[in-house]
LUMDREN-827696 format. One record per residue (C-alpha): x, y, z; residue number from 1. Coordinates in Angstrom, 3 decimals, m for minus. Each point is the difference from the previous one (the first is absolute). Layout:
<atoms>
          x          y          z     k
          X          Y          Z   NUM
...
</atoms>
This chain:
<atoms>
          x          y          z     k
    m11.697      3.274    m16.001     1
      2.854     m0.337      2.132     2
     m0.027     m3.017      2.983     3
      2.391      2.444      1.610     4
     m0.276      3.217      2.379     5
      3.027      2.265      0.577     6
     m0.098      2.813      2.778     7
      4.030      2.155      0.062     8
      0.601      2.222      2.506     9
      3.674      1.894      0.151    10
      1.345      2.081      2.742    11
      3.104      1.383     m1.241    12
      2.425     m3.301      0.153    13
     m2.783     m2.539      1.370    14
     m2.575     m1.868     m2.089    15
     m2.943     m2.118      0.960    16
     m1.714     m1.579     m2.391    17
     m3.254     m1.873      0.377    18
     m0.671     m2.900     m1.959    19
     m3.311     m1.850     m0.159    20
     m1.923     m2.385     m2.410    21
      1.889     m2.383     m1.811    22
      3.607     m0.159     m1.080    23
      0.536     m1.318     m3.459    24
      1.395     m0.032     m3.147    25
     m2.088      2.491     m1.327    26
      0.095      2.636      3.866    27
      3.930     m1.202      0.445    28
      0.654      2.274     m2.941    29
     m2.142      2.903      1.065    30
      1.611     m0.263      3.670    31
      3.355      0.166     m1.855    32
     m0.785      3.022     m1.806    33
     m1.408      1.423      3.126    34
      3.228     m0.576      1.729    35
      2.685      1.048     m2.537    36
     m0.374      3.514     m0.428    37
     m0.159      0.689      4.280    38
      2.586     m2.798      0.738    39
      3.372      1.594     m0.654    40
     m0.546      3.140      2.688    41
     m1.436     m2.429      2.884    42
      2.117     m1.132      2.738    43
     m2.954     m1.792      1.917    44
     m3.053     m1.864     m1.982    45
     m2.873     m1.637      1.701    46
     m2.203     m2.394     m1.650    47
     m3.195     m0.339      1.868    48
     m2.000     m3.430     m0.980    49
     m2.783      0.083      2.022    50
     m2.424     m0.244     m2.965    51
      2.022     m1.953     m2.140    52
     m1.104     m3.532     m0.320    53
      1.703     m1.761     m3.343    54
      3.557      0.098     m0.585    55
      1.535     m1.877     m3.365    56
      3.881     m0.665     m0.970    57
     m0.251      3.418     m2.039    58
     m0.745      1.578      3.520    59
      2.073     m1.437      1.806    60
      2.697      0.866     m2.680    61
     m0.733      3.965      0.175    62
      0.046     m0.242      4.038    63
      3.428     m1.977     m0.433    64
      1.575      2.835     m2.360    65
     m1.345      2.555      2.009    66
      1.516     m1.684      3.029    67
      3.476      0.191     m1.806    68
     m0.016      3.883     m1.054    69
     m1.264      0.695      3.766    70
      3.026     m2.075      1.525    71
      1.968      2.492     m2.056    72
     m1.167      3.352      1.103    73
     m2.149     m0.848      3.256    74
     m2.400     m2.221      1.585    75
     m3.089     m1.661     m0.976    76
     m2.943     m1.418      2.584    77
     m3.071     m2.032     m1.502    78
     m2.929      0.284      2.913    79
     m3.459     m1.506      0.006    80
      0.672     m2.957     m1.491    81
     m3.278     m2.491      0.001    82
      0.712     m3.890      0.523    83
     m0.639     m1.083     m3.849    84
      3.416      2.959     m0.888    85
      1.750     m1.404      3.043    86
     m0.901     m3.430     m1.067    87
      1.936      0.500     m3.541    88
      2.545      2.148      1.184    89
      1.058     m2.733      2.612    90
     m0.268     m2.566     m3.305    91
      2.275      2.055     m1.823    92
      2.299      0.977      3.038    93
     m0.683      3.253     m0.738    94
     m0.266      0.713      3.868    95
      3.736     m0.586      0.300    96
      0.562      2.961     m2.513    97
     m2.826      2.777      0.778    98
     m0.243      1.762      3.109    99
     m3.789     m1.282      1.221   100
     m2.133      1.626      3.206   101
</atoms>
C-alpha cells in the first residue's frame, strides 16, 4: 500500500500536480516516475501540498532535481505548504531555492 497520493493534471504546457500522504523513500520513487514521462513538454509545474504531511531527504531530493530541470525550461511554484513541510524546508534552506506561496 502506498503512504503516497498523486493527482496530475496537464493543460497543454502547464502541470499541477497534487501531492498528499507521505513523501518517502518508497512514494519519492513513484512521484519520480510520475514526473518523468510529462516533465520534458512542461514549461510551468505546480506542486500543490496541501495534503502532504511527511517529507524525507529522498523527497526533498526529487523536489530539488525537479527544481533544476524546471529552471531550465520554465518555472516551478510549490503552494499549500503545511507548517511541519515549511518547517523542514526552512531546515534545509530549501525556501531559498523553491518558489513557495
Amino acid at each position: 500500500m502506498s503512504s503516497i497520493n498523486i493527482e496530475k493534471k496537464v493543460e497543454e504546457k502547464k502541470m499541477i500536480v497534487k501531492v498528499s500522504g507521505r513523501l518517502d523513500t518508497i512514494s519519492s520513487t513513484e512521484l519520480n516516475n510520475e514526473l518523468k514521462d510529462d516533465l520534458p513538454n512542461i514549461n510551468e509545474l505546480i506542486f500543490d501540498f496541501e495534503g502532504l504531511n511527511y517529507i524525507s531527504s529522498s523527497g526533498l531530493r526529487i523536489i530539488l532535481s525537479t527544481q533544476k530541470v524546471m529552471n531550465k525550461q520554465g518555472k516551478m511554484t510549490v503552494k499549500n505548504v503545511n507548517d511541519f513541510v515549511m518547517e523542514v524546508f526552512d531546515a534545509t534552506s530549501f525556501t531559498d531555492i523553491l518558489n513557495i506561496e
